[in-house]
Steps between C-alpha positions, in 0.01 A plus 500: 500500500605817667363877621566677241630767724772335573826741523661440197916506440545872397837435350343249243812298479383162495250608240792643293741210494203236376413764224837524409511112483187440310624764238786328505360094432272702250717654294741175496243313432374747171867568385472046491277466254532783235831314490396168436192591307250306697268735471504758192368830612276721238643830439363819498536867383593757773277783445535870606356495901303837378372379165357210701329714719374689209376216365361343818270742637326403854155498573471881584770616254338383215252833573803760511398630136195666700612865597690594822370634807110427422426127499809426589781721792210797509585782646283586844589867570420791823484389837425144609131478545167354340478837282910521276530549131516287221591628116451841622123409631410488893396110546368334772743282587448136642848370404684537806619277826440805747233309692539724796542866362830540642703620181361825528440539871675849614684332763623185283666774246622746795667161680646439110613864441642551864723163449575585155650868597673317783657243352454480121487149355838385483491451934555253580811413266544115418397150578311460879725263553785683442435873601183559420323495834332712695262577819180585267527150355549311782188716650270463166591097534431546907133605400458304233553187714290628766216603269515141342535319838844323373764473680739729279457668089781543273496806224484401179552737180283359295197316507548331164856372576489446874200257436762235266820568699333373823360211292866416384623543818221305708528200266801250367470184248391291757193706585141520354301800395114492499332802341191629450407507103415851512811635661672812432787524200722559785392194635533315203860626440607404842374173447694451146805576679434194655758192472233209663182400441163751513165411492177761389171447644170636358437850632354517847370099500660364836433164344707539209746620762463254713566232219807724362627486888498153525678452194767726670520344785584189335769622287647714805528174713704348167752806503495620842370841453214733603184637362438835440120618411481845314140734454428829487206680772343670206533452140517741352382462187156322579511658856435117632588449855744260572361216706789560807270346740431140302893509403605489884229248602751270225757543806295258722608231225779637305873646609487810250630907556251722333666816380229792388499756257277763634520788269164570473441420860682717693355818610165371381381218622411415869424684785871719548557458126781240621331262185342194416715291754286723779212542279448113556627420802824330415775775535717262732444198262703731264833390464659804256256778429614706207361805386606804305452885579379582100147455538325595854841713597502694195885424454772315417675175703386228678543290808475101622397438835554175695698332788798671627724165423398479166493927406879451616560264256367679245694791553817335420396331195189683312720633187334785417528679796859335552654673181203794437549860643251565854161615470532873470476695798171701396324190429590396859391776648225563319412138556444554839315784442277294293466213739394712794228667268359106416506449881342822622222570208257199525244700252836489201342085540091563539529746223651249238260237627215688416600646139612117486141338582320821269674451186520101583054497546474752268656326208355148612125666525582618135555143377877513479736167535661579785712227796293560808811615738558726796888665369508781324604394136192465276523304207188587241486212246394576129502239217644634178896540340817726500332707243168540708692532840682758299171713393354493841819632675506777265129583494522467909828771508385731244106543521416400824804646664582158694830349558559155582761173392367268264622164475554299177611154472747340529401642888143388433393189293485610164106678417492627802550856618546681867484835595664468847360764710714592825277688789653722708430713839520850308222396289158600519146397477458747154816314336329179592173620370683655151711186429168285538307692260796492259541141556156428435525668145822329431292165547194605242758595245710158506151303498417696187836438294566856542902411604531231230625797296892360363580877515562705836194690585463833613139560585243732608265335816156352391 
């Protein structure tokens, strides 16, 4: 078994030449016995590729007959802020990732307009590698590193992407992936992409972990690779905590590099808003922190942080920043503008934490199944179907002016419905105290039957 930092070849020509081979033996070996007949193969119809996918709808297509932009790709209008518009009706909005009020911060959109003027968004034109550089990215990945107590950050575009092109690059056949149940799609695609062995452990249990590790361990001893664990600081669809601290006492026992998807984390959580790493004490135990600038940044991109050795390689093999344009230069700049408000403003945090806790009591104190957590996502847990979950969304958005996702299964076991709620620091007490009340009503109407209704309501209050 090995670190599974180890420096891999970059050229991949080893890799290459046994691939070839094995498609080689493989195809011999096919082309073999269709000849001789030793095995007689069933044969079936080629189909259209977009019939089938007409035919095969997934789990969330199968609800595209619903109309556009309301259940489904609504349309949030006016400036970013707990008050927008929704089908032409002023909402109360508790829908969006803007934990610390930045979006709309006069400074935030000066530093964005300024950079925009300056440079426009083609700057700066082409790959990083290539010629897409420049001193406001290597200063935005200067702070970033210092802010996370790493030894050096690399820009990513994307949060989505970066997340599964570091997994493909950190990991080859001979490695093991262990990953938290509960894990991000990103997380999950990264770890589809790959070729070796990957174990899932129940979410947050360090002793389904540790069982999953030792199984790891094993098999990475047989093949002479490393073991890579994978969680996220907050997730953010329950807003559980990710149990950092019990994952790097495993270290004691286990050779393992813990990479972190903190998302919901960053800007948030701990005492600087550097994120759950610091909000438990384990920041240095850390060995890629990952996190993207879409939720407490109010933007778009992302960035890993880490050792210096091991950002280097990274930077020479991560594919989508490889062969993908550099971040535009106003969300650099405005980046840093955004980073130096997270450091300086202290209150952005206190603020969230206490709309967080009042809406979090409130709805507990009112009965409602809610997970007992500290992060700002807040899951509300209603038993009932897609047609119910449908009726209460609507009732919520068009009598009780309140906006907020609702989650259906296949996202949620099936009879079970979640209004996610998502707190942030430009709320206020009164939107705590209106979405409540509303809340409360919403609850007496389901017990009744009231949503059991097949047809879409649209209903006056009690």
């Amino acid at each position: 078994m090995i670190d599974i930092f180890k420096l891999q070849d970059p050229s991949g020509i080893h890799h290459t030449l046994y691939t070839h081979f094995y498609y080689f033996c493989a195809n011999f070996l096919l082309g073999f016995i269709r000849l001789t007949g030793l095995i007689h193969f069933k044969t079936t119809r080629m189909v259209d590729l977009f019939e089938k996918l007409r035919m095969e709808e997934g789990p969330l297509a199968k609800y595209s007959h619903l109309p556009d932009d309301y259940f489904f790709f609504p349309k949030l209008e006016g400036d970013i802020g707990p008050r927008m518009k929704f089908n032409g009706k002023e909402v109360l909005n508790w829908s969006l990732n803007n934990y610390l009020g930045l979006a709309n911060h006069p400074e935030v959109r000066k530093a964005d307009a300024d950079a925009a003027a300056q440079y426009g968004l083609a700057s700066p034109m082409g790959a990083r590698m290539m010629s897409g550089n420049s001193v406001h990215h290597l200063e935005l990945e200067r702070q970033l590193a210092e802010f996370e107590k790493k030894e050096d950050v690399m820009l990513l575009n994307y949060g989505y992407q970066g997340v599964f092109s570091i997994i493909d690059a950190l990991v080859d056949r001979k490695d093991v992936i262990v990953y938290d149940a509960e894990c991000h799609a990103c997380i999950i695609d990264g770890v589809r992409l790959h070729m070796g062995k990957r174990f899932v452990y129940s979410h947050n249990s360090m002793e389904s972990l540790e069982k999953q590790l030792q199984r790891a361990t094993k098999l990475a001893n047989e093949t002479g690779g490393g073991i890579l664990v994978i969680t996220e600081g907050v997730f953010g669809m329950s807003g559980n905590m990710g149990d950092l601290k019990g994952i790097v006492e495993l270290k004691k026992k286990y050779n393992f590099r813990l990479f972190v998807d903190d998302a919901h984390g960053f800007g948030s959580m701990g005492p600087t808003g550097a994120g759950v790493g610091e909000e438990q004490g384990v920041q240095d135990q850390i060995d890629l922190y990952f996190s993207t600038f879409a939720k407490s940044m109010a933007s778009i991109g992302a960035f890993v942080a880490g050792d210096k050795k091991i950002l280097k390689y990274l930077r020479y093999t991560v594919r989508s920043q490889i062969y993908a344009k550099s971040l535009p230069m106003p969300l650099v700049i405005g980046g840093l503008k955004r980073l130096e408000l997270v450091k300086k403003h202290p209150e952005f945090r206190a603020n969230l934490k206490m709309i967080m806790k009042a809406i979090k009591s409130g709805l507990k104190e009112r009965g409602f199944a809610i997970n007992e957590t500290e992060t700002p996502p807040t899951p509300v847990l209603f038993k009932g179907g897609v047609g119910e979950a449908a009726n209460m969304s609507m009732d919520l958005r068009e009598n009780y002016g309140i906006f907020c996702s609702v989650i259906i299964y296949p996202v949620v076991p099936k009879d079970v419905i979640m209004f996610r709620i998502i707190p942030t620091a430009s709320h206020t007490m009164d939107d705590v105290n209106e979405t409540l009340t509303a809340f409360s009503a919403l609850k007496t109407k389901l017990d009744s039957g009231f949503y059991r209704k097949e047809e879409l309501v649209s209903v006056t209050k009690f």
